[in-house]
OpenMM code with the backbone's topology and positions (N, CA, C; nanometers):
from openmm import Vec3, app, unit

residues = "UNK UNK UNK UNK UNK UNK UNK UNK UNK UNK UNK UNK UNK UNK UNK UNK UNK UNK UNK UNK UNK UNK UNK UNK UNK UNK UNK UNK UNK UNK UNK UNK UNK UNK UNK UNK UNK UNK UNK UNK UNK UNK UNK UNK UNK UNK UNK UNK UNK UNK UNK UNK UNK UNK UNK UNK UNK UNK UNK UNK UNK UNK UNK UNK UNK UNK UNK UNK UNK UNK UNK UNK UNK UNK UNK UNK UNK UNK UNK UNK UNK UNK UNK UNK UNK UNK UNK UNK UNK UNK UNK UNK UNK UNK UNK UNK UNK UNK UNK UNK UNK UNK UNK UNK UNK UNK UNK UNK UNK UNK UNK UNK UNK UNK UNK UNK UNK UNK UNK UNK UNK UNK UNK UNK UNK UNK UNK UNK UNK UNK UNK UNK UNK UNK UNK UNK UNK UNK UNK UNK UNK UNK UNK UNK UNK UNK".split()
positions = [
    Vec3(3.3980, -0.8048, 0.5809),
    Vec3(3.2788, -0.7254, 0.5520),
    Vec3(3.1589, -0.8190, 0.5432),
    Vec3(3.0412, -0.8420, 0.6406),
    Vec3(2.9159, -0.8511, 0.5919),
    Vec3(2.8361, -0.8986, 0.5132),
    Vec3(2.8300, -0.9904, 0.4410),
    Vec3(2.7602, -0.9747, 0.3217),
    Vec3(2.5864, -0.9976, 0.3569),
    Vec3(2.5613, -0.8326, 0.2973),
    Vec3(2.4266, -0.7718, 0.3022),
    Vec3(2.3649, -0.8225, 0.1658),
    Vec3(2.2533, -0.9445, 0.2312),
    Vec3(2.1283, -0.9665, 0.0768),
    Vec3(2.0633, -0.8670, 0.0489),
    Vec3(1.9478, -0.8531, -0.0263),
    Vec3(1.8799, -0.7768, -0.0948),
    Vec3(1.7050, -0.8672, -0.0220),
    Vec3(1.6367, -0.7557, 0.0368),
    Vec3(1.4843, -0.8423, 0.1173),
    Vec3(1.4182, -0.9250, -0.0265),
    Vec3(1.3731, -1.0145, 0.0108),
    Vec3(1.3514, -1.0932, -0.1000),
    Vec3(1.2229, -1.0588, -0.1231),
    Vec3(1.1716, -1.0491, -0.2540),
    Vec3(1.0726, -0.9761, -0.3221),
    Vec3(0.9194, -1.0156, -0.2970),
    Vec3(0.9134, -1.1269, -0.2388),
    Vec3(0.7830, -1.1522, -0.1798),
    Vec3(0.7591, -1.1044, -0.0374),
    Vec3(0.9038, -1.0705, 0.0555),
    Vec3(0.8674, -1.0137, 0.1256),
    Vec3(0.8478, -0.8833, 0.1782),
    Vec3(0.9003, -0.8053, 0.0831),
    Vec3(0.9024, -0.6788, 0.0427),
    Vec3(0.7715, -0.6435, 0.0485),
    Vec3(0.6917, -0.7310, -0.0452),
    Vec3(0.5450, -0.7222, -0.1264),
    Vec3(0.4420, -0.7301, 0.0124),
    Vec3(0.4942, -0.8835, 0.0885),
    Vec3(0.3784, -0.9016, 0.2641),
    Vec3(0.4064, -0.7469, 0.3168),
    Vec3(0.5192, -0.6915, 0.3617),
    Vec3(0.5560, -0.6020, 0.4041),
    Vec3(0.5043, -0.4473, 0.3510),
    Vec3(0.4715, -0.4377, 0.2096),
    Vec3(0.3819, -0.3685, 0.1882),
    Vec3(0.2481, -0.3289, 0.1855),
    Vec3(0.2008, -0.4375, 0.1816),
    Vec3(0.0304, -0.5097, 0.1882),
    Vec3(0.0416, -0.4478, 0.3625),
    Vec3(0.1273, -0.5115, 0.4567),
    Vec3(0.0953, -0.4765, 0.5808),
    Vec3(0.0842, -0.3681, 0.6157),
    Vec3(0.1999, -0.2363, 0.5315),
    Vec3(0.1946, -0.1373, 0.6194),
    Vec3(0.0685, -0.0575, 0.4890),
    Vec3(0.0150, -0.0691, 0.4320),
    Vec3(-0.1126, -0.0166, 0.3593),
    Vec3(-0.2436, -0.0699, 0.4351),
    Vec3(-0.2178, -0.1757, 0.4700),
    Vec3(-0.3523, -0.2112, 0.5405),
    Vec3(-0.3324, -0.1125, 0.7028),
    Vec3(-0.2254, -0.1806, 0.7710),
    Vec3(-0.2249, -0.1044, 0.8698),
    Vec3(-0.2615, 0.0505, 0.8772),
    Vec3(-0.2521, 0.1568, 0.7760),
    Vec3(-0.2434, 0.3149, 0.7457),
    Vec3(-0.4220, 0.3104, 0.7381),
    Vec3(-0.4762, 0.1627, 0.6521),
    Vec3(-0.5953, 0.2430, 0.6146),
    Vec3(-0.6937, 0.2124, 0.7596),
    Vec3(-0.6392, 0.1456, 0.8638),
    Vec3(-0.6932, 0.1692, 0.9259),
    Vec3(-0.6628, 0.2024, 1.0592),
    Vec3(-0.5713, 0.3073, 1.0306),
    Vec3(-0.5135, 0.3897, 1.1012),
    Vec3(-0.4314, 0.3823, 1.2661),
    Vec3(-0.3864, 0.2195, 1.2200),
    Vec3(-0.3414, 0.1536, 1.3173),
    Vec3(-0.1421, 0.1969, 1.3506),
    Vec3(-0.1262, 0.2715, 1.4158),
    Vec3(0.0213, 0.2853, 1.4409),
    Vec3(0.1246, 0.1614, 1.4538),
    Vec3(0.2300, 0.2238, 1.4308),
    Vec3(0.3314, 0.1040, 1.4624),
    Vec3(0.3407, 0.0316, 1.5723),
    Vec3(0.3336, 0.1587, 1.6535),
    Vec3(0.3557, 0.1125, 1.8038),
    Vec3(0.2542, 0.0549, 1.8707),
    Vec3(0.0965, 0.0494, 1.8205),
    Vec3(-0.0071, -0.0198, 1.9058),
    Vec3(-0.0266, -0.1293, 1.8216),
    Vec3(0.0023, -0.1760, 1.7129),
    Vec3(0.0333, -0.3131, 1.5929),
    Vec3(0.1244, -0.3975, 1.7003),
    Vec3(0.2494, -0.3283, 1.7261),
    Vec3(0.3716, -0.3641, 1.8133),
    Vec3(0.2798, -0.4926, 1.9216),
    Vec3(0.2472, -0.3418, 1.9797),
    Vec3(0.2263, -0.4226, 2.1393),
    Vec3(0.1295, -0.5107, 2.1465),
    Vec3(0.0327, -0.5602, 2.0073),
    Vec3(-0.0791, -0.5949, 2.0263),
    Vec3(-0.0602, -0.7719, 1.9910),
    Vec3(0.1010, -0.7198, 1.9112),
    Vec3(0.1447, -0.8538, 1.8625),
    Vec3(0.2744, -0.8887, 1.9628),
    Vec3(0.3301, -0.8386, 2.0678),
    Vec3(0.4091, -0.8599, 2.1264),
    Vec3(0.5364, -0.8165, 2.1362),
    Vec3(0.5369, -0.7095, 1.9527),
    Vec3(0.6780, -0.7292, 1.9503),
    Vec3(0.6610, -0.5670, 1.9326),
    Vec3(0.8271, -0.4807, 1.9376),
    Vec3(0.8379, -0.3964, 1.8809),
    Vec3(0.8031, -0.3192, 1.8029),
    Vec3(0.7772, -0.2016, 1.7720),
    Vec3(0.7144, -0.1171, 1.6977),
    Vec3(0.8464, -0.1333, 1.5586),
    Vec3(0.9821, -0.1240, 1.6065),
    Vec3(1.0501, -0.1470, 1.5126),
    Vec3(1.1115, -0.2941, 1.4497),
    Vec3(1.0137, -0.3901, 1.5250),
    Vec3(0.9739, -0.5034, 1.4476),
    Vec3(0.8932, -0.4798, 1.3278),
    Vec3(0.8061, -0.3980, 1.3496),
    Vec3(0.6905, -0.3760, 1.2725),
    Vec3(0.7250, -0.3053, 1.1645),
    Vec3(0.8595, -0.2200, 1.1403),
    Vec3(0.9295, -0.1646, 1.0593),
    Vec3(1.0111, -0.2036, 0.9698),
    Vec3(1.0420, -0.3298, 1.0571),
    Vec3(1.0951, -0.4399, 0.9477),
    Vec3(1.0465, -0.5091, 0.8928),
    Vec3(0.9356, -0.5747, 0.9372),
    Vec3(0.7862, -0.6260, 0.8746),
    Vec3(0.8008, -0.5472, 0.7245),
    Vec3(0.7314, -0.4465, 0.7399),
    Vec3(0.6968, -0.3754, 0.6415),
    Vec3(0.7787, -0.2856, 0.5510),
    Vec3(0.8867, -0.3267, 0.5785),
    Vec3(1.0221, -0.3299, 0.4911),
    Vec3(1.0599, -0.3839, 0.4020),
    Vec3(1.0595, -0.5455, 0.4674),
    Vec3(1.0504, -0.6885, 0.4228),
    Vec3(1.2229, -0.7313, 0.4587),
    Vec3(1.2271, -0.6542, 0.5664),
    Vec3(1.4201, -0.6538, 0.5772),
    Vec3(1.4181, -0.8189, 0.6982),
    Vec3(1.2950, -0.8286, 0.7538),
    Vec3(1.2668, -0.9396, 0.8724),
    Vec3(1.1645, -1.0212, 0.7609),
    Vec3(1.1463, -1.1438, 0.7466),
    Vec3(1.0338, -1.2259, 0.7187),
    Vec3(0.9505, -1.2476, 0.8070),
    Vec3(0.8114, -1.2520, 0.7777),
    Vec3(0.7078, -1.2898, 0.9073),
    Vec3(0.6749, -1.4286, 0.8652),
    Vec3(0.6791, -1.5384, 0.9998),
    Vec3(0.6149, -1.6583, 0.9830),
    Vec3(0.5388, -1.7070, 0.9928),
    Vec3(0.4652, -1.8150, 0.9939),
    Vec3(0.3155, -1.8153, 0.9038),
    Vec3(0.2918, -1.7769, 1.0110),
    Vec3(0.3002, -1.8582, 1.1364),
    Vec3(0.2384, -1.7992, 1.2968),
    Vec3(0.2260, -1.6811, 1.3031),
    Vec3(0.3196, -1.5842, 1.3105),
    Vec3(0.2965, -1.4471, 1.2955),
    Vec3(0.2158, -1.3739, 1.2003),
    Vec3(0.2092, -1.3800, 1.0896),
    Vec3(0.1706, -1.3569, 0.9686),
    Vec3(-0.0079, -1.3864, 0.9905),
    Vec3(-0.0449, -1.5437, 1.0573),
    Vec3(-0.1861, -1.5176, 1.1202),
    Vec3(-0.1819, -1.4397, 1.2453),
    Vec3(-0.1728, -1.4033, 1.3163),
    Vec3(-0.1524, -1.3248, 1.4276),
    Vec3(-0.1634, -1.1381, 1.3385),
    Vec3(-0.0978, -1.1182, 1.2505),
    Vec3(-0.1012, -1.0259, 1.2028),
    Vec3(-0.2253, -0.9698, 1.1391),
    Vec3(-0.2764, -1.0780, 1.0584),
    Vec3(-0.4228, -1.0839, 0.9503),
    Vec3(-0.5371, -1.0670, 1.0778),
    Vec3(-0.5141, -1.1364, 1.1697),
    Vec3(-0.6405, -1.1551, 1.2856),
    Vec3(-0.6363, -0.9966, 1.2881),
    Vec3(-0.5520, -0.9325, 1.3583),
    Vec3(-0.5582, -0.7618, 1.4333),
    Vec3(-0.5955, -0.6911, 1.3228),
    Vec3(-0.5005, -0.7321, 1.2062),
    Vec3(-0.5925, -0.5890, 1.0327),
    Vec3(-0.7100, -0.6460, 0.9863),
    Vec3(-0.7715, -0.8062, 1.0767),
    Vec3(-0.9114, -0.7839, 1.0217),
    Vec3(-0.9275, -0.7898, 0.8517),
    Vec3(-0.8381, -0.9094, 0.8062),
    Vec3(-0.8185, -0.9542, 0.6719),
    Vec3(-0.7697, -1.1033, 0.6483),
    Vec3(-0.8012, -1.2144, 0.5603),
    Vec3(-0.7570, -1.3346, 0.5177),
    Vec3(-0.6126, -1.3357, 0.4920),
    Vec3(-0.5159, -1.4275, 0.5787),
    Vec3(-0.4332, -1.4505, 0.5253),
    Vec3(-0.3713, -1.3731, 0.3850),
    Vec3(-0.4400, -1.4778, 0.3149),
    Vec3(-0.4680, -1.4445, 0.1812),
    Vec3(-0.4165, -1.2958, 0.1162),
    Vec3(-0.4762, -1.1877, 0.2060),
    Vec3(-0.4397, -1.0214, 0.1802),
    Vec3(-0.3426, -0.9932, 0.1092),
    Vec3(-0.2381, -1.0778, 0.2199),
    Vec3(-0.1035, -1.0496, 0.1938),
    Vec3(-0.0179, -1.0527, 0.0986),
    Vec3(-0.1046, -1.1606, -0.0102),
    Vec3(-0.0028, -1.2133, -0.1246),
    Vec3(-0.0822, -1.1460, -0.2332),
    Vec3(-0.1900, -1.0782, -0.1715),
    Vec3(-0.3017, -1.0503, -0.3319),
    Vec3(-0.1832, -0.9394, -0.3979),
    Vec3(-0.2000, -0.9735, -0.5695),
    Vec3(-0.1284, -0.8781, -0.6580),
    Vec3(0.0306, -0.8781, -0.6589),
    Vec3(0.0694, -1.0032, -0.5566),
    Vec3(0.2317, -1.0450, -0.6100),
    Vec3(0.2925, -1.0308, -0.7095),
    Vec3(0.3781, -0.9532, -0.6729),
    Vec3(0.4966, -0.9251, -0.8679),
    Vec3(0.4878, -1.0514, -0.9201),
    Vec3(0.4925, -1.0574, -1.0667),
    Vec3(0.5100, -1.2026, -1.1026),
    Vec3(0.3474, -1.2804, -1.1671),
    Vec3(0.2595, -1.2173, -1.0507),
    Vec3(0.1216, -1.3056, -1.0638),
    Vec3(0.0825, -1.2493, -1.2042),
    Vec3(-0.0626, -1.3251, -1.2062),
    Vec3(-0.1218, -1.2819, -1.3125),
    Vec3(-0.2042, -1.1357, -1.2779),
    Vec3(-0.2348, -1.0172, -1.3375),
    Vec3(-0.2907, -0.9041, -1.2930),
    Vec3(-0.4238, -0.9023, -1.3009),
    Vec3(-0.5070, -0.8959, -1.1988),
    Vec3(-0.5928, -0.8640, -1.2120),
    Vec3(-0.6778, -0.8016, -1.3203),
    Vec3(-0.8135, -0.8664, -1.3723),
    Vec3(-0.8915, -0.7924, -1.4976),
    Vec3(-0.8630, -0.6397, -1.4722),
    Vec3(-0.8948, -0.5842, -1.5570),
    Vec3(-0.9260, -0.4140, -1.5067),
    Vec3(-0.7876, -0.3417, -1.4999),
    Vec3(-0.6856, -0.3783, -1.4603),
    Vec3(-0.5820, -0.3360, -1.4327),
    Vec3(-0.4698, -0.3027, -1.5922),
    Vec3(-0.4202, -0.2253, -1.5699),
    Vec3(-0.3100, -0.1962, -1.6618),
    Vec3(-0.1652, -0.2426, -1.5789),
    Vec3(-0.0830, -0.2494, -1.6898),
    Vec3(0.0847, -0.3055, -1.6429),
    Vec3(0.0924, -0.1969, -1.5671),
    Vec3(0.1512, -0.1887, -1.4587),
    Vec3(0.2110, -0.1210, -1.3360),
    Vec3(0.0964, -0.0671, -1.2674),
    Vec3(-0.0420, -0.0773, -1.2712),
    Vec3(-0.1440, -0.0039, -1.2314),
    Vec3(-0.1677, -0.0375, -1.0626),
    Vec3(-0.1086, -0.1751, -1.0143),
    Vec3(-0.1075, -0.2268, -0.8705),
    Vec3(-0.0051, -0.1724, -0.8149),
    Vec3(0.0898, -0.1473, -0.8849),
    Vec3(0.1825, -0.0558, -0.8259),
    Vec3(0.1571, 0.0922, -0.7862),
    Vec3(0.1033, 0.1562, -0.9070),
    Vec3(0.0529, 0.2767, -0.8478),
    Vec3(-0.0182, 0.2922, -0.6952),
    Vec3(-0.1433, 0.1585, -0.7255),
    Vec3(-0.2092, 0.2147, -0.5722),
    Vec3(-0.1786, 0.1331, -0.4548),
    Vec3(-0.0709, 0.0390, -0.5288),
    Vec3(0.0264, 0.0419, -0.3835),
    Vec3(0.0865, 0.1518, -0.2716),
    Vec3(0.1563, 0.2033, -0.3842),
    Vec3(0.2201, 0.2960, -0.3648),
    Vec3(0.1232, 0.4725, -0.3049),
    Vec3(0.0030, 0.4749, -0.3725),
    Vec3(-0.1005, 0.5817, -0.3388),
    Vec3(-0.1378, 0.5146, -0.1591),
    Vec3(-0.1425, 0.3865, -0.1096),
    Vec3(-0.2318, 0.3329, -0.0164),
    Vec3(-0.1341, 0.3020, 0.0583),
    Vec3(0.0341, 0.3189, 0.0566),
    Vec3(0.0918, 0.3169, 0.1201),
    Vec3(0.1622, 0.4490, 0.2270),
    Vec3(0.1250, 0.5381, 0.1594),
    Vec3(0.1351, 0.7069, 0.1599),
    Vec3(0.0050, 0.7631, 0.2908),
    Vec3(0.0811, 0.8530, 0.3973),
    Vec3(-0.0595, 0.8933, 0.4604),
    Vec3(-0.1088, 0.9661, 0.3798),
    Vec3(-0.0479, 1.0607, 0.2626),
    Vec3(-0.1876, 1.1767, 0.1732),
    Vec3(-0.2374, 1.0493, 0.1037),
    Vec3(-0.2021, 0.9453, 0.0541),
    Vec3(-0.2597, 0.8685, -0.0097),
    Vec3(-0.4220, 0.8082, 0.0564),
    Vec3(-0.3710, 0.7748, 0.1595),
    Vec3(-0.4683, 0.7031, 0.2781),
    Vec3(-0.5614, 0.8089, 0.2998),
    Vec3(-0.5135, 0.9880, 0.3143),
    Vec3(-0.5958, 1.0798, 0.3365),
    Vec3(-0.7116, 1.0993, 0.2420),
    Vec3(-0.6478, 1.0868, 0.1085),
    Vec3(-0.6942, 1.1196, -0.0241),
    Vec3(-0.8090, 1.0989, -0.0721),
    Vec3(-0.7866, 0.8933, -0.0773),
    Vec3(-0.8658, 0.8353, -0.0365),
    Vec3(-1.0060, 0.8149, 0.0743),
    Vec3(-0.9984, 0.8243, 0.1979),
    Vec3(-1.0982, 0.8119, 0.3019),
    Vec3(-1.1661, 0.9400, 0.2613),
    Vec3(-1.1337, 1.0833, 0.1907),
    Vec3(-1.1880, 1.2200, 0.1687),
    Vec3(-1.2945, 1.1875, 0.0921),
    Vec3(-1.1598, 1.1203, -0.0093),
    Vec3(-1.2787, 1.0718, -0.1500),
    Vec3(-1.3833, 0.9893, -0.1374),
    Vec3(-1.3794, 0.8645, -0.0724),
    Vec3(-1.5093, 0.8329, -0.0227),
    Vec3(-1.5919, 0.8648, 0.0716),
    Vec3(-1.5878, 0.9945, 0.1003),
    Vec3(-1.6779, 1.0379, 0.2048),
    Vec3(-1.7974, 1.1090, 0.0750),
    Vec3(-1.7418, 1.1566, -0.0465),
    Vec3(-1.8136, 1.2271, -0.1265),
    Vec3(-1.8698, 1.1282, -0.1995),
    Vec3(-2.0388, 1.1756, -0.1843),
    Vec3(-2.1075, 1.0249, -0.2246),
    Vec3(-2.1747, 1.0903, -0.3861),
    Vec3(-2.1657, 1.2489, -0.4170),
    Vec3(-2.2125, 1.2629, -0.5463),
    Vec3(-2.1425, 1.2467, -0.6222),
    Vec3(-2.1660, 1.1519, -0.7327),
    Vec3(-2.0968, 1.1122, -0.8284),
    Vec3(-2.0759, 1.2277, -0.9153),
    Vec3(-2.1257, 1.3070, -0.9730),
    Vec3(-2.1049, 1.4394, -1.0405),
    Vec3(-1.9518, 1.4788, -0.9620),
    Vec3(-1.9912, 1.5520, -0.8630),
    Vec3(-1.9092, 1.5543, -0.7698),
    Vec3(-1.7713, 1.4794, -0.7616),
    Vec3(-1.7872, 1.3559, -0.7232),
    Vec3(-1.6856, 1.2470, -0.7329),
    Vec3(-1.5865, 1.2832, -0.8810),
    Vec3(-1.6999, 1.3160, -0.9937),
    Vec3(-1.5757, 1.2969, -1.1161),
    Vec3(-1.5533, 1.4478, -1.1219),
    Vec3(-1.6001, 1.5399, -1.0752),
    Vec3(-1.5210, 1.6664, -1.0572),
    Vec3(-1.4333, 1.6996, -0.9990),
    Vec3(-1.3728, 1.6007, -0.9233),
    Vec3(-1.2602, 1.5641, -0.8321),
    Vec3(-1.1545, 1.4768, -0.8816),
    Vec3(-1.1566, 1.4081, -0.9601),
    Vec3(-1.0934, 1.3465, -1.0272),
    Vec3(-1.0206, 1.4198, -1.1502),
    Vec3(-1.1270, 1.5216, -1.2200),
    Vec3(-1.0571, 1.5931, -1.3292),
    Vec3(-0.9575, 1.7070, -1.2926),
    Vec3(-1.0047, 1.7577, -1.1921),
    Vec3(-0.9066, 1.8356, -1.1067),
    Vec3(-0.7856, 1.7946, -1.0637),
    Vec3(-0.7684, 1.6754, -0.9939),
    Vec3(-0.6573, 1.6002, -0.9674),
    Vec3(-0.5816, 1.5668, -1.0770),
    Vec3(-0.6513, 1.5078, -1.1764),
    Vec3(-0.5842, 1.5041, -1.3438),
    Vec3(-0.5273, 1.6367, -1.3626),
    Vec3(-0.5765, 1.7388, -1.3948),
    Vec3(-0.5466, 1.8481, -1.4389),
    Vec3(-0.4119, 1.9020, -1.3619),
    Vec3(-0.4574, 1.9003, -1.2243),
    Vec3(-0.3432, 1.9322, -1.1393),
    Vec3(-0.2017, 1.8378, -1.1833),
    Vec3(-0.2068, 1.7011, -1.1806),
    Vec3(-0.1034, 1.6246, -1.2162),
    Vec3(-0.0551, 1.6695, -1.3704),
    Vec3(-0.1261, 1.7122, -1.4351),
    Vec3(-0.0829, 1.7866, -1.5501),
    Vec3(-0.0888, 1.6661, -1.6831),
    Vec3(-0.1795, 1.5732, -1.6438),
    Vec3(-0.1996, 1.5271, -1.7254),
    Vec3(-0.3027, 1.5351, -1.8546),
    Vec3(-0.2838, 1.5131, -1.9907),
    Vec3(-0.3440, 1.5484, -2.0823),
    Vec3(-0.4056, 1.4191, -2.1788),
    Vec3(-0.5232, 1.3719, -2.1081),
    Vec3(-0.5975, 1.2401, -2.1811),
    Vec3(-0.6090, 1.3019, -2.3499),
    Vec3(-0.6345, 1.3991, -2.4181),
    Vec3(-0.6574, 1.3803, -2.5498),
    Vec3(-0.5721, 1.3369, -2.6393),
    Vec3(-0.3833, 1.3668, -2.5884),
    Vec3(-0.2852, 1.3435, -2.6194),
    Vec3(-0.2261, 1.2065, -2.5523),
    Vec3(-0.3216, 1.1353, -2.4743),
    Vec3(-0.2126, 1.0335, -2.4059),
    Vec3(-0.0586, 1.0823, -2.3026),
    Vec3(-0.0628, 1.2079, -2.2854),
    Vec3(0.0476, 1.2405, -2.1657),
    Vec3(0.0847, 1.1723, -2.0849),
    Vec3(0.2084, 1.0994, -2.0657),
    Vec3(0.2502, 1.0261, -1.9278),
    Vec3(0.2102, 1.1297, -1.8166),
    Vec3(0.1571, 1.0969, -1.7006),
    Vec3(0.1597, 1.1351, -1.5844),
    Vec3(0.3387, 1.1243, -1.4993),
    Vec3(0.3359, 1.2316, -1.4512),
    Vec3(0.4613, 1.2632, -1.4291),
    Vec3(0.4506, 1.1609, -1.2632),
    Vec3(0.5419, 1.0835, -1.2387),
    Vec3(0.5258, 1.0735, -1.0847),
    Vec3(0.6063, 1.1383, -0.9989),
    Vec3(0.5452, 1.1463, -0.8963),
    Vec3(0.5837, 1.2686, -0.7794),
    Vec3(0.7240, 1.2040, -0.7006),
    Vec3(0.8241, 1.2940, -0.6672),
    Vec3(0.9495, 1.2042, -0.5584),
    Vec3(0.8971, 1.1713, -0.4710),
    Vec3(0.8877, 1.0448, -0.4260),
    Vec3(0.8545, 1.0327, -0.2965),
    Vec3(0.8939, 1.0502, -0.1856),
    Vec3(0.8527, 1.1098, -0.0874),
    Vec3(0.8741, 1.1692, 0.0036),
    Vec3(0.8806, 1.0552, 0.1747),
    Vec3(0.9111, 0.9393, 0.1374),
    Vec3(0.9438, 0.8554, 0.2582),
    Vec3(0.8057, 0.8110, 0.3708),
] * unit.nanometer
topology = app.Topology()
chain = topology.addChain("A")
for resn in residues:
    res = topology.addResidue(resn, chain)
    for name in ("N", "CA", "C"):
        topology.addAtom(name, app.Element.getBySymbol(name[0]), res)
């Protein structure tokens, strides 16, 4: 039998950074693929983290999403968190920016430039999630849907 590792956690993390950047700018698998040479289901493993990308690739990758190297590692499990942030809060909008409603959600929301507006959209979305700020309510998270 095989013995199947577990993708190792930094590359899990490049692999996520990639396929969030790739969504927000609405770059498919398959034209990422061909633009880098390889497979669309290269690009699946990329952003899996089931394949490692090497540095060569990895610049080759940053050049086409139009981002520093650098991108890739911002907010690594482990690091220190960013000011502003709460424990698991990079995870959340990992996870929101990895999602097409997420990506949708987003580009909607910044199209709306009145701030009134803007936070009337926000309380709604609260409300809808069923969350209750006077009480501190956990926000329930949604199954994800793949």
């Amino acid at each position: 039998m095989a013995n199947k590792r577990a993708p190792n956690p930094v590359d899990v993390h490049v692999g996520t950074r990639l396929r969030m950047r790739r969504m927000m700018l609405s770059v498919s698998q398959e034209k990422l693929g061909e633009a880098l040479g390889v497979s669309f289901q290269q690009i699946q493993k990329y952003e899996k983290g089931t394949n490692r990308i090497g540095a060569g690739r990895l610049r080759d990758i940053a050049n086409e999403l139009k981002v520093p190297i650098s991108y890739f590692y911002d907010d690594l499990p482990g690091e220190q968190p960013a000011l502003g942030f709460a424990e698991g809060g990079v995870s959340y909008v990992s996870e929101l920016l990895t999602s097409s409603d997420g990506v949708e959600l987003t580009r909607a929301f910044l199209r709306v430039k009145d701030p009134a507006i803007r936070r009337r959209i926000v309380e709604l979305v609260k409300s809808i999630a069923g969350q209750d700020e006077s009480n501190g309510a956990p926000v329930q998270k949604p199954a994800s849907n793949g």
